[in-house]
Chimera marker file (.cmm) of the C-alpha trace (Angstrom):
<marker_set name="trace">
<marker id="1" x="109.761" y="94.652" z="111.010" r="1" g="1" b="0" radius="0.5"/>
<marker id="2" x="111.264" y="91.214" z="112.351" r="1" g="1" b="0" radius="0.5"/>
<marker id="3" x="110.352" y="89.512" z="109.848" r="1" g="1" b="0" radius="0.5"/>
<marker id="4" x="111.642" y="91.915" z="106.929" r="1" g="1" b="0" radius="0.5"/>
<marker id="5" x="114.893" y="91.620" z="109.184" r="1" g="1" b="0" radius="0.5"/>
<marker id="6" x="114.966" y="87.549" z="108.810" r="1" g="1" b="0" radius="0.5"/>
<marker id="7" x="114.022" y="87.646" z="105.337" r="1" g="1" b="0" radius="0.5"/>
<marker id="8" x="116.932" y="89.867" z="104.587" r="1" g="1" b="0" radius="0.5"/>
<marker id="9" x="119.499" y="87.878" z="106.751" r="1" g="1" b="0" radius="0.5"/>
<marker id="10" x="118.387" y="85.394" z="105.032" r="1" g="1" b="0" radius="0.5"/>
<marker id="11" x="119.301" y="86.687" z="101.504" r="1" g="1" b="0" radius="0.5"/>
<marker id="12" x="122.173" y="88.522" z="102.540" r="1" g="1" b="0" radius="0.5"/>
<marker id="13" x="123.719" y="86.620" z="104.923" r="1" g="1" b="0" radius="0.5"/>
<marker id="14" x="122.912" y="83.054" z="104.445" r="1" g="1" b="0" radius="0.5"/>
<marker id="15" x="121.252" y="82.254" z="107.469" r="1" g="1" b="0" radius="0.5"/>
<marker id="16" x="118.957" y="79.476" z="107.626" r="1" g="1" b="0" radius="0.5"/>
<marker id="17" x="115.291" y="79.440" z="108.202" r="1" g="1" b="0" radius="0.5"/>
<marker id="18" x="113.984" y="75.977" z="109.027" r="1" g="1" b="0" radius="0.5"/>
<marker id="19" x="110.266" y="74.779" z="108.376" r="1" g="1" b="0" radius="0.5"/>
<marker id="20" x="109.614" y="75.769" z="112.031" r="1" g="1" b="0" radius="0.5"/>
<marker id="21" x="110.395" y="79.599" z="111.144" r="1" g="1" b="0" radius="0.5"/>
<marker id="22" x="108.909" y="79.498" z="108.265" r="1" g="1" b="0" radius="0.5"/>
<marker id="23" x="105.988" y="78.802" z="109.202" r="1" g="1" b="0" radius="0.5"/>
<marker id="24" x="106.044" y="81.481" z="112.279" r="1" g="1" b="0" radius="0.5"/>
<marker id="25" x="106.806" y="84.118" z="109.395" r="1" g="1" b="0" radius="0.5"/>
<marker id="26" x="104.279" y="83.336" z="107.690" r="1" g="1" b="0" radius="0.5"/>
<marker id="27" x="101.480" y="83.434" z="110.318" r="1" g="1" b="0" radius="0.5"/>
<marker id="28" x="103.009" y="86.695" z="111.705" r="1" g="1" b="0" radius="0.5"/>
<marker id="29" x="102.524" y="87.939" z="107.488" r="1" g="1" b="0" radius="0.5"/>
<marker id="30" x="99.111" y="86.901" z="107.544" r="1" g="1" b="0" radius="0.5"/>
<marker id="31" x="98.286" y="88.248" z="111.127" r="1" g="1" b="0" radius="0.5"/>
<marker id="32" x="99.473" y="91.834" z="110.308" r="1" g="1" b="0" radius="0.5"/>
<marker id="33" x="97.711" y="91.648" z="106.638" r="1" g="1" b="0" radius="0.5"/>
<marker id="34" x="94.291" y="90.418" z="108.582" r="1" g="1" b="0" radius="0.5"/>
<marker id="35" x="94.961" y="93.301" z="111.115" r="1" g="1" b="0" radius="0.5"/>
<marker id="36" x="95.444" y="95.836" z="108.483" r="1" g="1" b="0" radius="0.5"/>
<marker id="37" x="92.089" y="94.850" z="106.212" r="1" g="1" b="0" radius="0.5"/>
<marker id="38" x="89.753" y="94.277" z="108.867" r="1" g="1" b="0" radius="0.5"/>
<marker id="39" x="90.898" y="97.578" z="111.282" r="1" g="1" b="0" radius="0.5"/>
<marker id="40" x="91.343" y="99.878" z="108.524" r="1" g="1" b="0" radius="0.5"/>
<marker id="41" x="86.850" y="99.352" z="107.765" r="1" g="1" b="0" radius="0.5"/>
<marker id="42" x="86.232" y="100.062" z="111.543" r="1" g="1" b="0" radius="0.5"/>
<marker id="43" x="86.013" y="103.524" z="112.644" r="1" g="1" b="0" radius="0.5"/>
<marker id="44" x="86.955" y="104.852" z="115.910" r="1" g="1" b="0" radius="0.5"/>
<marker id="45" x="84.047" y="106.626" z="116.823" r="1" g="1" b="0" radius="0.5"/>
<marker id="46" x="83.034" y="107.401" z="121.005" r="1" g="1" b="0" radius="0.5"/>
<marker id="47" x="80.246" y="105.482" z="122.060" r="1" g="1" b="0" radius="0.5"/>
<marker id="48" x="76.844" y="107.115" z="123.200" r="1" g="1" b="0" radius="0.5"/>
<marker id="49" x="78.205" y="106.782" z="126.984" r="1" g="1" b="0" radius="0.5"/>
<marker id="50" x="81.749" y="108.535" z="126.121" r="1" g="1" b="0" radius="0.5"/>
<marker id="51" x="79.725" y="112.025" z="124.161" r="1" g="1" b="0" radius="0.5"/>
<marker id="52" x="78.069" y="112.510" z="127.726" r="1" g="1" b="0" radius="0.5"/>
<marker id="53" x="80.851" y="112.515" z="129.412" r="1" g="1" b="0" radius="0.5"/>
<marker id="54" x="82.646" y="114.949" z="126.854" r="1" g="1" b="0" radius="0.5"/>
<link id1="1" id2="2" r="1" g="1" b="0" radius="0.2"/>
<link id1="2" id2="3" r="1" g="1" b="0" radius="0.2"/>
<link id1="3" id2="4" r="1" g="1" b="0" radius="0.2"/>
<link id1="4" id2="5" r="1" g="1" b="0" radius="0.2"/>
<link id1="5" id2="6" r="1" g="1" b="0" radius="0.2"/>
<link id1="6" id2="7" r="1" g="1" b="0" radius="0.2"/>
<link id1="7" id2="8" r="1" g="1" b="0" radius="0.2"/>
<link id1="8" id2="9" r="1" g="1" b="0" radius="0.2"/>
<link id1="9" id2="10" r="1" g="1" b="0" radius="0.2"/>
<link id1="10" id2="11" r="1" g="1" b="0" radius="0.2"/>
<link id1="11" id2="12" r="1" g="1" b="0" radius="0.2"/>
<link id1="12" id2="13" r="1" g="1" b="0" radius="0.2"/>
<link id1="13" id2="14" r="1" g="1" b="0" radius="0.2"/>
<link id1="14" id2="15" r="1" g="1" b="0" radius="0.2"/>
<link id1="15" id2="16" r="1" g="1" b="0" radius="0.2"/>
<link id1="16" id2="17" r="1" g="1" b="0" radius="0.2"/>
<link id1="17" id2="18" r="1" g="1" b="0" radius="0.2"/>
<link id1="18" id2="19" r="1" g="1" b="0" radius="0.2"/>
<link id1="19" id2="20" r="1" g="1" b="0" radius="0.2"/>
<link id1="20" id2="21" r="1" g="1" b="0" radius="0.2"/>
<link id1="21" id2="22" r="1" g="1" b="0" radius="0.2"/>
<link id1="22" id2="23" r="1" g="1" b="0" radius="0.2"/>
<link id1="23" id2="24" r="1" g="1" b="0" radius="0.2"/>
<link id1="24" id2="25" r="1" g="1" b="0" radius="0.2"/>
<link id1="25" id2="26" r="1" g="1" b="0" radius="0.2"/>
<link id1="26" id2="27" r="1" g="1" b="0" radius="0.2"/>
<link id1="27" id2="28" r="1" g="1" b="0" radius="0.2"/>
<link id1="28" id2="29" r="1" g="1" b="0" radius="0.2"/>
<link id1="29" id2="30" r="1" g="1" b="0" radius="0.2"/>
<link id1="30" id2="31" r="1" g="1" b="0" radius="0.2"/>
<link id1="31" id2="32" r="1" g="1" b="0" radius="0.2"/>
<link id1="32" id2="33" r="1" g="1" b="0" radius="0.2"/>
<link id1="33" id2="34" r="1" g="1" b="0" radius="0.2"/>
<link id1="34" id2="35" r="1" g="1" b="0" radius="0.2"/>
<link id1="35" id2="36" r="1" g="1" b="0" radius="0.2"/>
<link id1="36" id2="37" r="1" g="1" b="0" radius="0.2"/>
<link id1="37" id2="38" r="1" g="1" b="0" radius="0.2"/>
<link id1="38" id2="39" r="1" g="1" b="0" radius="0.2"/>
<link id1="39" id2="40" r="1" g="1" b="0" radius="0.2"/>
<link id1="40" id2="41" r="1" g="1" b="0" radius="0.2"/>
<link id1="41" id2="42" r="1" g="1" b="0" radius="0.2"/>
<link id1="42" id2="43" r="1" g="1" b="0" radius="0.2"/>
<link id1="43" id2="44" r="1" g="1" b="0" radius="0.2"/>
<link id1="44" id2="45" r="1" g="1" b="0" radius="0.2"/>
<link id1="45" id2="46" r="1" g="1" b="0" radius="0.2"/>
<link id1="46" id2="47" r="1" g="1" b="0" radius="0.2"/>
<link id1="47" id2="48" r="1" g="1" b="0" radius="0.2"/>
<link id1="48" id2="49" r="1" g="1" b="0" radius="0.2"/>
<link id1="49" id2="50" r="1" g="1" b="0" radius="0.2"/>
<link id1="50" id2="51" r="1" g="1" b="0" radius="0.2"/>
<link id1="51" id2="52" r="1" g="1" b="0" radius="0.2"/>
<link id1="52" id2="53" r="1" g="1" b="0" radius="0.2"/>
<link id1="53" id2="54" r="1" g="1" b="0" radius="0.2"/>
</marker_set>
């Protein structure tokens, strides 16, 4: 969400974003798109321990 909110003040307001932001924005993109492919193959599943206790 932060970085939807720079982008847009950005565009809308005129506010600068240096090389130094940039770059954070970018790696906080990627982070969230590497989150989102890798978790969403993984299943949440309780372990042979957890079913024994349940």
């Amino acid at each position: 969400m932060l970085v939807q909110i720079a982008v847009l003040a950005w565009i809308f307001l005129g506010e600068p974003i240096n090389a130094r932001e940039g770059v954070g924005l970018t790696l906080a993109v990627l982070g969230v798109v590497l989150v989102q492919l890798t978790g969403a193959t993984e299943k949440n599943e309780p372990s042979v321990d957890e079913r024994k206790v349940l």
